[in-house]
mmCIF file as gemmi writes it, N, C-alpha and C atoms, coordinates in Angstrom:
data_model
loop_
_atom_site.group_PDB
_atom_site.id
_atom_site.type_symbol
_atom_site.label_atom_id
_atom_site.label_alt_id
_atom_site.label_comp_id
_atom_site.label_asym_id
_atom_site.label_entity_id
_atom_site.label_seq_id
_atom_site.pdbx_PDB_ins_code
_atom_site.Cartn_x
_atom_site.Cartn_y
_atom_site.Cartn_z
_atom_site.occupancy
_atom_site.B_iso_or_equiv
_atom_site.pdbx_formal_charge
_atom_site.auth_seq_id
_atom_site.auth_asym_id
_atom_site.pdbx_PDB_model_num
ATOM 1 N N . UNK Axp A 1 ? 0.83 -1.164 0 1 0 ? 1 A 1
ATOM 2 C CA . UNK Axp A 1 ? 0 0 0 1 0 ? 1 A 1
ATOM 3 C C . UNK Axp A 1 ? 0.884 1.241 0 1 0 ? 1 A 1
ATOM 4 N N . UNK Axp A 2 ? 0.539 2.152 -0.787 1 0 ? 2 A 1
ATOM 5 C CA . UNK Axp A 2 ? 1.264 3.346 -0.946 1 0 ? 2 A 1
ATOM 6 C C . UNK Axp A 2 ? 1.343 4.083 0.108 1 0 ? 2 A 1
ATOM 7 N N . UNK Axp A 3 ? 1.877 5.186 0.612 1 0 ? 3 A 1
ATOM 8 C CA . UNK Axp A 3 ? 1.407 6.188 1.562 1 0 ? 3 A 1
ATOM 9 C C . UNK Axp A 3 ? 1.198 7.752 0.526 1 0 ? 3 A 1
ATOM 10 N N . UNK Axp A 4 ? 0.81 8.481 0.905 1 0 ? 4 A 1
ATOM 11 C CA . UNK Axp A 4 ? 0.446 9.868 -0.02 1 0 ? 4 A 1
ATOM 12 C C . UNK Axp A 4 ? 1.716 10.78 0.319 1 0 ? 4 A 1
ATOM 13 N N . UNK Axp A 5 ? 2.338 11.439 -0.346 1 0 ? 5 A 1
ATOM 14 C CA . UNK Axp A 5 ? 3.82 12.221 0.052 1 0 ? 5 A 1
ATOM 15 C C . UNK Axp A 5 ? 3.169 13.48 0.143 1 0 ? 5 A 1
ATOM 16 N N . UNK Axp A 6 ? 4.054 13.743 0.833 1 0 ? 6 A 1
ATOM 17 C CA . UNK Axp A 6 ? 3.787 15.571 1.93 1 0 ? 6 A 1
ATOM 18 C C . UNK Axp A 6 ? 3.597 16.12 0.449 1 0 ? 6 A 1
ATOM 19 N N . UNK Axp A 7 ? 3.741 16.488 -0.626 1 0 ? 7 A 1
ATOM 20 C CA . UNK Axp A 7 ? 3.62 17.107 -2.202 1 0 ? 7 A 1
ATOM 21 C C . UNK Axp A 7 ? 2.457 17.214 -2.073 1 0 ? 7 A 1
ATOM 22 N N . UNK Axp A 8 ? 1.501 16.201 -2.294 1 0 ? 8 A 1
ATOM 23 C CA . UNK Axp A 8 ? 0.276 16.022 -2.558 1 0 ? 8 A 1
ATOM 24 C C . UNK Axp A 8 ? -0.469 16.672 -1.523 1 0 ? 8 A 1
ATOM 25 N N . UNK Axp A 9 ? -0.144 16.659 -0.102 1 0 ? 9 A 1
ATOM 26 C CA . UNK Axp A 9 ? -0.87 17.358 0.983 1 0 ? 9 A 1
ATOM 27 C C . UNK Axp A 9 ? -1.265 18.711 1.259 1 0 ? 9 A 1
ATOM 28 N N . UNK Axp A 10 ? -0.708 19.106 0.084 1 0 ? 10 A 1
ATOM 29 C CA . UNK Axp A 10 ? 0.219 20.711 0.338 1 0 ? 10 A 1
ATOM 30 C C . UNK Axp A 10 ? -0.872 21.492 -0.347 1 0 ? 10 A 1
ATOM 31 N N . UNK Axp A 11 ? -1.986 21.301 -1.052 1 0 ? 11 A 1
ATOM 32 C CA . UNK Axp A 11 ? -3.075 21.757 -1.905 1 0 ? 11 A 1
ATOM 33 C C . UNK Axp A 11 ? -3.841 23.257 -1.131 1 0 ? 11 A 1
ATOM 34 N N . UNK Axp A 12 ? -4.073 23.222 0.037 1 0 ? 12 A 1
ATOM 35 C CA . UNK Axp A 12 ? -4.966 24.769 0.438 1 0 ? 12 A 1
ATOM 36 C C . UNK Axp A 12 ? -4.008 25.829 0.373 1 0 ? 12 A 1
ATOM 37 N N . UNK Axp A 13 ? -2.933 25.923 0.491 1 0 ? 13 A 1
ATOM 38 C CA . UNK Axp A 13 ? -1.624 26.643 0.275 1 0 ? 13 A 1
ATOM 39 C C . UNK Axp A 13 ? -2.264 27.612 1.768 1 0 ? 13 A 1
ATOM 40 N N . UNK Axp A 14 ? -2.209 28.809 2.572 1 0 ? 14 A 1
ATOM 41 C CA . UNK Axp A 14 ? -2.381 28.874 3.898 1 0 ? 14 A 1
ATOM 42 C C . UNK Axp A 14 ? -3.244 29.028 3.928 1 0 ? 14 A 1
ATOM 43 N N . UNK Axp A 15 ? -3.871 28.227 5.998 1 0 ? 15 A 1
ATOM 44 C CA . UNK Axp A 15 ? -4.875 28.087 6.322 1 0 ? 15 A 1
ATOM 45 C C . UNK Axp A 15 ? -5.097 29.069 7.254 1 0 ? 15 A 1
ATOM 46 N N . UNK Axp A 16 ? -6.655 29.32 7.114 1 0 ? 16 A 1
ATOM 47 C CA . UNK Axp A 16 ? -7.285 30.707 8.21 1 0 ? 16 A 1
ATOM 48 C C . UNK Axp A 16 ? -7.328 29.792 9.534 1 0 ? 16 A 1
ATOM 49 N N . UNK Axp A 17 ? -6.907 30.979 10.242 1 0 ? 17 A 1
ATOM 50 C CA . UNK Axp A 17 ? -7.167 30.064 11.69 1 0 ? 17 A 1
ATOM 51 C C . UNK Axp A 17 ? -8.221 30.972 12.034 1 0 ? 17 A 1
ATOM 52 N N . UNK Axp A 18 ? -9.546 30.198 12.471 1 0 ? 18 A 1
ATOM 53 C CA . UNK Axp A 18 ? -10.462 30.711 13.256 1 0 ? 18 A 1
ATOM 54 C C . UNK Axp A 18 ? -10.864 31.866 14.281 1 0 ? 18 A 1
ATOM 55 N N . UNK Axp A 19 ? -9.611 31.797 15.115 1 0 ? 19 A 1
ATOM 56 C CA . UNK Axp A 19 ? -9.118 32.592 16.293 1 0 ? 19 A 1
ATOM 57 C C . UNK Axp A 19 ? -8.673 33.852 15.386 1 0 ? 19 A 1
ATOM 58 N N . UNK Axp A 20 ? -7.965 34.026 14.415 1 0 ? 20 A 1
ATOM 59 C CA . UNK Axp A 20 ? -7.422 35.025 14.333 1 0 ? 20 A 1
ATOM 60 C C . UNK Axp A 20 ? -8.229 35.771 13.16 1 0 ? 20 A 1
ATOM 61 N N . UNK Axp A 21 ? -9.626 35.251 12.749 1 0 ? 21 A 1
ATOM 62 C CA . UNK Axp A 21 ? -9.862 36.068 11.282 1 0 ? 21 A 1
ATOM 63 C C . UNK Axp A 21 ? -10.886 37.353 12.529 1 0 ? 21 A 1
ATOM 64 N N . UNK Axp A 22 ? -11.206 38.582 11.441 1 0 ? 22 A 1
ATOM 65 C CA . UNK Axp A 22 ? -12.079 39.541 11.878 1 0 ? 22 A 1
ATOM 66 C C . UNK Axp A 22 ? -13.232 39.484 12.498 1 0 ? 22 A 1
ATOM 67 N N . UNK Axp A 23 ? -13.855 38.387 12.066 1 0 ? 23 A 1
ATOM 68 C CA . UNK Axp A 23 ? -15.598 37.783 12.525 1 0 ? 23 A 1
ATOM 69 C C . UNK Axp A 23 ? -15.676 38.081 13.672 1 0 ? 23 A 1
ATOM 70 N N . UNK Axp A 24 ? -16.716 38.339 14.298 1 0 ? 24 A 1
ATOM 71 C CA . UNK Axp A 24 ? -17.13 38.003 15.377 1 0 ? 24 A 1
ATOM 72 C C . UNK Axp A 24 ? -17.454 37.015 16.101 1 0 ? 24 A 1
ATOM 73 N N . UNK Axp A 25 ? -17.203 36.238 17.447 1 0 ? 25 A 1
ATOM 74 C CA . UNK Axp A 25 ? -17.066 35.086 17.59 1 0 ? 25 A 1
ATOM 75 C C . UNK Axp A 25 ? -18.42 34.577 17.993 1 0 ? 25 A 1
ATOM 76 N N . UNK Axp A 26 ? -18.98 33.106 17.719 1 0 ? 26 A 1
ATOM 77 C CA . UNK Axp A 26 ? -20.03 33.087 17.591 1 0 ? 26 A 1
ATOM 78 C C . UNK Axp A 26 ? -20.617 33.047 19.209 1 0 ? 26 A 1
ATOM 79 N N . UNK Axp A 27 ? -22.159 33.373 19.514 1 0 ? 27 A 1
ATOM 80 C CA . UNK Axp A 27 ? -22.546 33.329 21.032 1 0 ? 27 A 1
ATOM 81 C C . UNK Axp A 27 ? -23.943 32.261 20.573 1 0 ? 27 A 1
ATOM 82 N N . UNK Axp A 28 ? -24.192 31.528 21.845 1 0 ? 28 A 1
ATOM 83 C CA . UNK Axp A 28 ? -25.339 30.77 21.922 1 0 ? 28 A 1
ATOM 84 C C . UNK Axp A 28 ? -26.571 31.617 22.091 1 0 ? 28 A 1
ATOM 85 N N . UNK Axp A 29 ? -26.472 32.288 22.049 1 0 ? 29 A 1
ATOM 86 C CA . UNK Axp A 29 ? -28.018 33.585 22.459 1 0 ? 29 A 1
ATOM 87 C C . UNK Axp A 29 ? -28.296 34.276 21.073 1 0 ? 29 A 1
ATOM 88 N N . UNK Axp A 30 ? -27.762 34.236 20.303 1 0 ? 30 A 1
ATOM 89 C CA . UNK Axp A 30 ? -27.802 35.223 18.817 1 0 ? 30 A 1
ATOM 90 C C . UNK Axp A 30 ? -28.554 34.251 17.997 1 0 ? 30 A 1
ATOM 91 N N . UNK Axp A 31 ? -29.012 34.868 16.973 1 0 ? 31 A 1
ATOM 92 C CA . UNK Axp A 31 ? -29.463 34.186 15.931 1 0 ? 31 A 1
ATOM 93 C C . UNK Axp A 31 ? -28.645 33.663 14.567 1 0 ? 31 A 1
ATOM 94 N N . UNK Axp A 32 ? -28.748 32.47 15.014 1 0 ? 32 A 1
ATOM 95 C CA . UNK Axp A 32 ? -28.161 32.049 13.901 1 0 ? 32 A 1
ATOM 96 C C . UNK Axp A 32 ? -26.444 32.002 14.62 1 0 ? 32 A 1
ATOM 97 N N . UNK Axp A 33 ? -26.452 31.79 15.791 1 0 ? 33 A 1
ATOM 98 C CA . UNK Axp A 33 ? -24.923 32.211 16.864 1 0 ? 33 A 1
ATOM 99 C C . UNK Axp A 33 ? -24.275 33.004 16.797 1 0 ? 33 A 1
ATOM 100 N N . UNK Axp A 34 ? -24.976 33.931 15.834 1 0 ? 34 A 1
ATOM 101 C CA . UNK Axp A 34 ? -24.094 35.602 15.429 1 0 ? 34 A 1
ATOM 102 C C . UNK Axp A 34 ? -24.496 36.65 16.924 1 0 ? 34 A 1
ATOM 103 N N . UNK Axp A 35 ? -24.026 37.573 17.14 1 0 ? 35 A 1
ATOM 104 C CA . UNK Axp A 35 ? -23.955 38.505 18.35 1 0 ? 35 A 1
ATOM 105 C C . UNK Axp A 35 ? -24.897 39.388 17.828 1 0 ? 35 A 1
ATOM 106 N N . UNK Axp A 36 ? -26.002 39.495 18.56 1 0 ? 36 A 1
ATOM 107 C CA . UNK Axp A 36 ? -27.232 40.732 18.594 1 0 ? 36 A 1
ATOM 108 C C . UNK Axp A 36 ? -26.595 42.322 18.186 1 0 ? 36 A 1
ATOM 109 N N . UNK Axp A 37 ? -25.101 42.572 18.932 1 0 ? 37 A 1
ATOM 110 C CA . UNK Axp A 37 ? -24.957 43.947 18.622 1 0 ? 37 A 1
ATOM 111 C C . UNK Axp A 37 ? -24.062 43.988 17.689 1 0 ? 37 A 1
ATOM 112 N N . UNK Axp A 38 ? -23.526 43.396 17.258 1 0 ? 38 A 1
ATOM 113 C CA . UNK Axp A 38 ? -22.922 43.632 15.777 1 0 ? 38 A 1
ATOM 114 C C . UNK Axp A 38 ? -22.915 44.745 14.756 1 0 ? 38 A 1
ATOM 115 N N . UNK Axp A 39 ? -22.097 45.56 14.442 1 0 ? 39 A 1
ATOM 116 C CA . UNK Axp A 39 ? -22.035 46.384 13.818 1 0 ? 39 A 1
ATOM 117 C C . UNK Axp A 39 ? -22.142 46.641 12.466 1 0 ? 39 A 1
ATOM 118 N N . UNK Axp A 40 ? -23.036 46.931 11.453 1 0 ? 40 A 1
ATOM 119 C CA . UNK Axp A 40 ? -22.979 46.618 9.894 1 0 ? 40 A 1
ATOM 120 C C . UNK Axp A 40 ? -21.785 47.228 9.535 1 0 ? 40 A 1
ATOM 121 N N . UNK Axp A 41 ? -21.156 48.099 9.625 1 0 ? 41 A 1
ATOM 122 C CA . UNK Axp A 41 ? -19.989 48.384 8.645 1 0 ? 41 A 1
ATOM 123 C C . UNK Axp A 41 ? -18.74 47.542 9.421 1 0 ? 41 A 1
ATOM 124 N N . UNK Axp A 42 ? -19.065 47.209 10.585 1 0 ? 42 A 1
ATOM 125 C CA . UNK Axp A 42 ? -17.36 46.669 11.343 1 0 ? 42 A 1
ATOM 126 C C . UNK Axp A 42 ? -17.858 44.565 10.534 1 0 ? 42 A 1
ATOM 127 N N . UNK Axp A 43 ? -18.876 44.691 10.849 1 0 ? 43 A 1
ATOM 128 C CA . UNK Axp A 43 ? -19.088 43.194 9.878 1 0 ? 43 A 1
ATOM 129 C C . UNK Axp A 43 ? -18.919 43.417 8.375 1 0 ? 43 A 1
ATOM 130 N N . UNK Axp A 44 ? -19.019 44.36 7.717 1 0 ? 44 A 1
ATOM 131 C CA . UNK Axp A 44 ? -18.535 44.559 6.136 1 0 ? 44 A 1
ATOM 132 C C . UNK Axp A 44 ? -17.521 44.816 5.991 1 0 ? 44 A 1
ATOM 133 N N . UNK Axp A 45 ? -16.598 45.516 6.979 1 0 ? 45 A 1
ATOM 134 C CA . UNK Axp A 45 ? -14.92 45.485 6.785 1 0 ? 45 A 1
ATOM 135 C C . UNK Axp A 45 ? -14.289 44.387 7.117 1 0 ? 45 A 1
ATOM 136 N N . UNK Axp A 46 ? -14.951 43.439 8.38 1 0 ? 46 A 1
ATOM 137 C CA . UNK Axp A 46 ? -14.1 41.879 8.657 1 0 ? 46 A 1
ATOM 138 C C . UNK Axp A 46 ? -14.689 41.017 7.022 1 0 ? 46 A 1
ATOM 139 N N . UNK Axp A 47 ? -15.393 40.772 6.394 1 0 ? 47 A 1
ATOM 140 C CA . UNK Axp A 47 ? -15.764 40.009 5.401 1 0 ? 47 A 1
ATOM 141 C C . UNK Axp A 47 ? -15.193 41.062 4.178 1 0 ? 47 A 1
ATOM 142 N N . UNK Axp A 48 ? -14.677 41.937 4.169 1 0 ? 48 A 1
ATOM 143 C CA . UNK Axp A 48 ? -13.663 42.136 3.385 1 0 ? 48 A 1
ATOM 144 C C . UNK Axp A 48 ? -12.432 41.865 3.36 1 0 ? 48 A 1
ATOM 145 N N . UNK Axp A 49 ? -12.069 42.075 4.816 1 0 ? 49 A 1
ATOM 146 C CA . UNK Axp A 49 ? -10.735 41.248 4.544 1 0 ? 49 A 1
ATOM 147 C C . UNK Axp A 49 ? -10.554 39.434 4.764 1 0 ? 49 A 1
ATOM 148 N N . UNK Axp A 50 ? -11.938 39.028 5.01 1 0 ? 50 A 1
ATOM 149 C CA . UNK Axp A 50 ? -12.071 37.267 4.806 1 0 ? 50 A 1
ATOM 150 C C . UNK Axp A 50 ? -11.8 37.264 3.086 1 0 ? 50 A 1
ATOM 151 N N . UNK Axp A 51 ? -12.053 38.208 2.447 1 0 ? 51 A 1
ATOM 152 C CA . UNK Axp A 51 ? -12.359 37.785 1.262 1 0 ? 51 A 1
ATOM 153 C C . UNK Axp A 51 ? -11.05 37.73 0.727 1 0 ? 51 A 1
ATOM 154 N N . UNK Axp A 52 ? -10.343 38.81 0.982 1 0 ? 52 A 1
ATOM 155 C CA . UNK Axp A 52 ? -8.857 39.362 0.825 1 0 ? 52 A 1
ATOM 156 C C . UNK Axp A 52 ? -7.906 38.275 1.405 1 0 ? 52 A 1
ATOM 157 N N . UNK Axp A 53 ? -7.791 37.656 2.861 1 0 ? 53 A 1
ATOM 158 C CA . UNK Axp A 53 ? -6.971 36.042 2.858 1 0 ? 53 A 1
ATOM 159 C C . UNK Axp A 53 ? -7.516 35.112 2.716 1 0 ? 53 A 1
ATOM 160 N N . UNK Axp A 54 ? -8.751 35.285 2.135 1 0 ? 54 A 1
ATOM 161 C CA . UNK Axp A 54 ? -9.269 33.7 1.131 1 0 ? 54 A 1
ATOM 162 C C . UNK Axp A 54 ? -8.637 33.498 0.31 1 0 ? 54 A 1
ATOM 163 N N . UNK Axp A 55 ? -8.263 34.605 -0.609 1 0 ? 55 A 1
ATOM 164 C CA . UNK Axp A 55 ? -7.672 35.011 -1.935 1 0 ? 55 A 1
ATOM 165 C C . UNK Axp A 55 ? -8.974 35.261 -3.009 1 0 ? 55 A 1
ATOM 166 N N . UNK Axp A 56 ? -9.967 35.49 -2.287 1 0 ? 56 A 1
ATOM 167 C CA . UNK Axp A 56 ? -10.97 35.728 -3.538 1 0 ? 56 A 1
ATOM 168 C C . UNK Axp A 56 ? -11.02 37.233 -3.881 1 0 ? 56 A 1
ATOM 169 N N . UNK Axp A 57 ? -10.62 38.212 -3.599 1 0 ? 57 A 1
ATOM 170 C CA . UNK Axp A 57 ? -9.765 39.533 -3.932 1 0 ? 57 A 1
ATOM 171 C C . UNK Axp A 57 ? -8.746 39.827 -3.635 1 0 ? 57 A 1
ATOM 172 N N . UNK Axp A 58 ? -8.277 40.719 -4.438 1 0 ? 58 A 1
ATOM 173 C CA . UNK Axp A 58 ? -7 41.118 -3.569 1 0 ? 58 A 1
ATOM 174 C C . UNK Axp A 58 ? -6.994 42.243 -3.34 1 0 ? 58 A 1
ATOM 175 N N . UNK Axp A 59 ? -7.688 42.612 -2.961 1 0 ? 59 A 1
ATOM 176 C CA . UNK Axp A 59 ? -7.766 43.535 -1.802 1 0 ? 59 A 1
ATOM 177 C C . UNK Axp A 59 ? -8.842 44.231 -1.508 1 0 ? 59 A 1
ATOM 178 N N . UNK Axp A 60 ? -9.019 45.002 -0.551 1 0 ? 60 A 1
ATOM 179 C CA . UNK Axp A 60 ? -10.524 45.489 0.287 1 0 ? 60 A 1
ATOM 180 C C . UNK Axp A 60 ? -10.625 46.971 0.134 1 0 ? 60 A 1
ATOM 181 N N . UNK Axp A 61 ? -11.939 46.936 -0.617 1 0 ? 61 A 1
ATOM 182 C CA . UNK Axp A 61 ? -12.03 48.396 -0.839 1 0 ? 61 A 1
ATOM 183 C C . UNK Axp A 61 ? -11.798 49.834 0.126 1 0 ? 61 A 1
ATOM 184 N N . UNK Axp A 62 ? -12.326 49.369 1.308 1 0 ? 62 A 1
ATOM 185 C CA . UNK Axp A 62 ? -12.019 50.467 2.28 1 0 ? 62 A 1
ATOM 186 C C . UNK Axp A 62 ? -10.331 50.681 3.072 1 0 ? 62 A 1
ATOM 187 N N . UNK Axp A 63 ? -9.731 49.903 2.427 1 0 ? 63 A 1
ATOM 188 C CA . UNK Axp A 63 ? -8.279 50.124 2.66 1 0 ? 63 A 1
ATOM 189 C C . UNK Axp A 63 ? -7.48 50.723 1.877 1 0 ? 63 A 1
ATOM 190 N N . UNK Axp A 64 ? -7.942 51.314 0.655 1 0 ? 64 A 1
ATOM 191 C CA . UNK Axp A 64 ? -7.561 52.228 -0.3 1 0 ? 64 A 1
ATOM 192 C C . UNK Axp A 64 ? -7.713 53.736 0.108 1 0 ? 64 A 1
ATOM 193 N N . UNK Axp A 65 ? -7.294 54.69 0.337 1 0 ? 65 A 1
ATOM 194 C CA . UNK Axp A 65 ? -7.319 55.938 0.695 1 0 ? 65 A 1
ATOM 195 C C . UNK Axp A 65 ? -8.055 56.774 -0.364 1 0 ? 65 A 1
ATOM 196 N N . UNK Axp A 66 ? -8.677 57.889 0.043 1 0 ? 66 A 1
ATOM 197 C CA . UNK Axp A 66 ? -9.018 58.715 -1.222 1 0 ? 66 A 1
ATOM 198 C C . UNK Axp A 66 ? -8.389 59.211 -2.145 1 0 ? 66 A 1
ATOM 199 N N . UNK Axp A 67 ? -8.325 59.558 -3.754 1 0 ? 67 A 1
ATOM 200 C CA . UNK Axp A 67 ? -7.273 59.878 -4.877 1 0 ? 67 A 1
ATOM 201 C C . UNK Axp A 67 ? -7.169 61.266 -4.735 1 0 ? 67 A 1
ATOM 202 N N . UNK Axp A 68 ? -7.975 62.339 -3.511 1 0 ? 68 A 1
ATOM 203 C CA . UNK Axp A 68 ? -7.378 63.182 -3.369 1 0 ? 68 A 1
ATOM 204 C C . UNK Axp A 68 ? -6.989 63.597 -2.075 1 0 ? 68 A 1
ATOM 205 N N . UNK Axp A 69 ? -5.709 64.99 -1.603 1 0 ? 69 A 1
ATOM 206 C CA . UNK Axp A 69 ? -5.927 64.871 -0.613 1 0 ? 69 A 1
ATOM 207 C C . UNK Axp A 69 ? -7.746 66.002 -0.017 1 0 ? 69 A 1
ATOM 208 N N . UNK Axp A 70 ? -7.409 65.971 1.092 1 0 ? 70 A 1
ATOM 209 C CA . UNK Axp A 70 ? -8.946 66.799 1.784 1 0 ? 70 A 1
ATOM 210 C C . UNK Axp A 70 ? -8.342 68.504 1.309 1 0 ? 70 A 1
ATOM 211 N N . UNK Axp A 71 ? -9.149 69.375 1.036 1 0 ? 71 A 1
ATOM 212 C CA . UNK Axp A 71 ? -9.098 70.571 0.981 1 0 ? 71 A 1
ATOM 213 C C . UNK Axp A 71 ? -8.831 71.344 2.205 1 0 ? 71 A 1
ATOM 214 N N . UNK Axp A 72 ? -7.952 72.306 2.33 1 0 ? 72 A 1
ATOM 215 C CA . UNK Axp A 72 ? -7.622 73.158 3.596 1 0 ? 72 A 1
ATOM 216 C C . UNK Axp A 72 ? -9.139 74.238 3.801 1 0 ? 72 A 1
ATOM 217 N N . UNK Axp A 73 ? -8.905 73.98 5.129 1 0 ? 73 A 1
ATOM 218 C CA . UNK Axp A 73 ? -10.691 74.844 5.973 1 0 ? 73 A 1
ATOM 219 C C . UNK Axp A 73 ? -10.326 75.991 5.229 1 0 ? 73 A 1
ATOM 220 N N . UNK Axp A 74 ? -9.707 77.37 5.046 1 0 ? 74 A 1
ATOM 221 C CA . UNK Axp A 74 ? -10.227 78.304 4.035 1 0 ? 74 A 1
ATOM 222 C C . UNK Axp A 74 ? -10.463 78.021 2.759 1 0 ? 74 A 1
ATOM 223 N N . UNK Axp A 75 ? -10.535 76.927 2.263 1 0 ? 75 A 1
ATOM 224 C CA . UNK Axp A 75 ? -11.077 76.624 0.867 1 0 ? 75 A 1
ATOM 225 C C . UNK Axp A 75 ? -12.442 76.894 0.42 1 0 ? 75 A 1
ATOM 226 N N . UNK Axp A 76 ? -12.312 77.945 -0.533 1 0 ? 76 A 1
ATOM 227 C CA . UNK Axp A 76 ? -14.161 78.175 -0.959 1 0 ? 76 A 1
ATOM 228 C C . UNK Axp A 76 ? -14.881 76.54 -1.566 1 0 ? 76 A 1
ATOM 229 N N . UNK Axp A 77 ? -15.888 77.243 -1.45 1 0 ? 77 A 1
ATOM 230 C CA . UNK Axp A 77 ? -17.135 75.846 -1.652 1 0 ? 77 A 1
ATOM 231 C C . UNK Axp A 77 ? -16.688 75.609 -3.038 1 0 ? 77 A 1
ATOM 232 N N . UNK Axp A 78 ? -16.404 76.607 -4.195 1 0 ? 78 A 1
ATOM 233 C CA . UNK Axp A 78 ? -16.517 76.269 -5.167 1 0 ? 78 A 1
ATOM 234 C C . UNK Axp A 78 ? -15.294 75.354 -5.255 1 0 ? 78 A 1
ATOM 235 N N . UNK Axp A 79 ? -14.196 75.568 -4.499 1 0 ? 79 A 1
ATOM 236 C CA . UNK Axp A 79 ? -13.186 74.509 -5.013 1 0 ? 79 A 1
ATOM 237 C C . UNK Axp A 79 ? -13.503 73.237 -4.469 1 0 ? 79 A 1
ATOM 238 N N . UNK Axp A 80 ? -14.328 72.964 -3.767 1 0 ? 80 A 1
ATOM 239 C CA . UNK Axp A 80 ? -14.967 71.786 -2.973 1 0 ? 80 A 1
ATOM 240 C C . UNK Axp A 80 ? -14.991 71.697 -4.067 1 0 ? 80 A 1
ATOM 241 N N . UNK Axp A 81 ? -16.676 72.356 -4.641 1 0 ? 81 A 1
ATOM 242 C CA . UNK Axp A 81 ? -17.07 71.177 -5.872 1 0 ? 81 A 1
ATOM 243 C C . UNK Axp A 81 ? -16.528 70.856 -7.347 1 0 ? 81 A 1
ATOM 244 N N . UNK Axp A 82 ? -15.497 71.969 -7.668 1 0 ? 82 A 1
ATOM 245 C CA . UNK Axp A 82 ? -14.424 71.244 -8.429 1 0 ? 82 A 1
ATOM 246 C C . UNK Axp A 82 ? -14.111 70.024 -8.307 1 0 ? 82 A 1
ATOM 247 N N . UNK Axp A 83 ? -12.798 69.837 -6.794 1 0 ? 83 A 1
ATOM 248 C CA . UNK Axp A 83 ? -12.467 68.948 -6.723 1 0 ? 83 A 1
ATOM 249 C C . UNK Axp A 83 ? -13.325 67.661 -6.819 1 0 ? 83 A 1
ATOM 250 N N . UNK Axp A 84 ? -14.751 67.947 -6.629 1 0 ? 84 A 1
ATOM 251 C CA . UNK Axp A 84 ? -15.607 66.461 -6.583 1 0 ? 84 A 1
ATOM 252 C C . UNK Axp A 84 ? -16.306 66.217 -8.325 1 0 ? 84 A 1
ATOM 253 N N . UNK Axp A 85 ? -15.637 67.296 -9.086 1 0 ? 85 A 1
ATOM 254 C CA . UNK Axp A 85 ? -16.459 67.189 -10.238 1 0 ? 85 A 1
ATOM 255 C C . UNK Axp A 85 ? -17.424 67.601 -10.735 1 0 ? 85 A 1
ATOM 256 N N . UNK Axp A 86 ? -18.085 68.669 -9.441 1 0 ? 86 A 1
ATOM 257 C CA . UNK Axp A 86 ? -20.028 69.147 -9.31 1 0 ? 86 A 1
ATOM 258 C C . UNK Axp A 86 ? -19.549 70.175 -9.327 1 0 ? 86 A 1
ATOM 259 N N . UNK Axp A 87 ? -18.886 71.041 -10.174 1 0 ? 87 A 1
ATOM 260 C CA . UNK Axp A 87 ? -18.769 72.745 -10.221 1 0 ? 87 A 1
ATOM 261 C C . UNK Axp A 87 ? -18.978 72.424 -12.37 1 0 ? 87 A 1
ATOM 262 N N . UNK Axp A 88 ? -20.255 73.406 -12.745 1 0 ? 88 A 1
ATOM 263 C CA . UNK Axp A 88 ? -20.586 73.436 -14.017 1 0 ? 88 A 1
ATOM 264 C C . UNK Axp A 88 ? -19.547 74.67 -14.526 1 0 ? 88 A 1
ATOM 265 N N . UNK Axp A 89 ? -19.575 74.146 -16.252 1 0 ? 89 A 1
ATOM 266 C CA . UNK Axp A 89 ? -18.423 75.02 -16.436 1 0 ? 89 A 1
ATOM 267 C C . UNK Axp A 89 ? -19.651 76.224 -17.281 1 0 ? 89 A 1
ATOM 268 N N . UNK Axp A 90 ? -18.844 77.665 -16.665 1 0 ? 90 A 1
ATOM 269 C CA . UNK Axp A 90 ? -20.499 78.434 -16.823 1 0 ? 90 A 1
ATOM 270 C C . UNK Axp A 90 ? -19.521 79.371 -18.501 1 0 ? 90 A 1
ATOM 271 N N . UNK Axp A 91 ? -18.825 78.914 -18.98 1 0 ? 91 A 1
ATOM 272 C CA . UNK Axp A 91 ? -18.139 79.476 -19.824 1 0 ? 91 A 1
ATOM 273 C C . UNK Axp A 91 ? -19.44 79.053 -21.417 1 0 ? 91 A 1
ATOM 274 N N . UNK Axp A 92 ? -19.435 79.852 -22.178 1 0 ? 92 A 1
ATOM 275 C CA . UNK Axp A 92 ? -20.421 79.629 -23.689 1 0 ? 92 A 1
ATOM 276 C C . UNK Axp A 92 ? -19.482 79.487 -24.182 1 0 ? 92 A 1
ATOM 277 N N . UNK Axp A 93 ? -19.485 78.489 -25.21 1 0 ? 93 A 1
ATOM 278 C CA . UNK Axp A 93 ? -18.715 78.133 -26.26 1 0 ? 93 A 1
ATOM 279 C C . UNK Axp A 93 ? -19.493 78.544 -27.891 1 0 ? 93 A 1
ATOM 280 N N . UNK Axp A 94 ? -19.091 79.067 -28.381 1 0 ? 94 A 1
ATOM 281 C CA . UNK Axp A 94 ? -19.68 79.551 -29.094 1 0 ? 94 A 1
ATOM 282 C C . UNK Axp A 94 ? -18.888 79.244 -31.312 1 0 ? 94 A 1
């Protein structure tokens, strides 16, 4: 009888350990053993990064910073809405 060589064993390439992913840990009182106070965005950032060392993305949207920086407090409104794209251009082209 053969035995199977450590090669072949080697297939999940690394494993999540339980203890250490973002989730919340499960309680006997919750539904479904999930925790009553649970937070929707702190549960949408841990299942982003489950998704991220699953390897089913690579990487989590809210860990990307904004593409600009923030505007300094004397900044007029209008350069606000420049920078966001919502300032119309009031020029006639003619």
């Amino acid at each position: 009888m053969s035995t199977p060589s450590d090669e072949q064993n080697t297939g999940g390439g690394e494993i999540i350990i339980p203890e250490e992913d973002a989730l919340p840990t499960p309680t006997r009182t919750g539904h479904g053993k999930m925790p009553e106070d649970i937070d929707d965005d702190v549960y949408e950032k841990a299942a982003e990064q489950e998704r991220v060392a699953s390897g089913l993305t690579d990487y989590a949207p809210s860990d990307i910073p904004p593409a600009t920086d923030p505007l300094p407090p004397e900044a007029s409104e209008a350069a606000d809405l420049a920078q966001r794209g919502l300032l119309e251009d009031s020029e006639d082209t003619e």
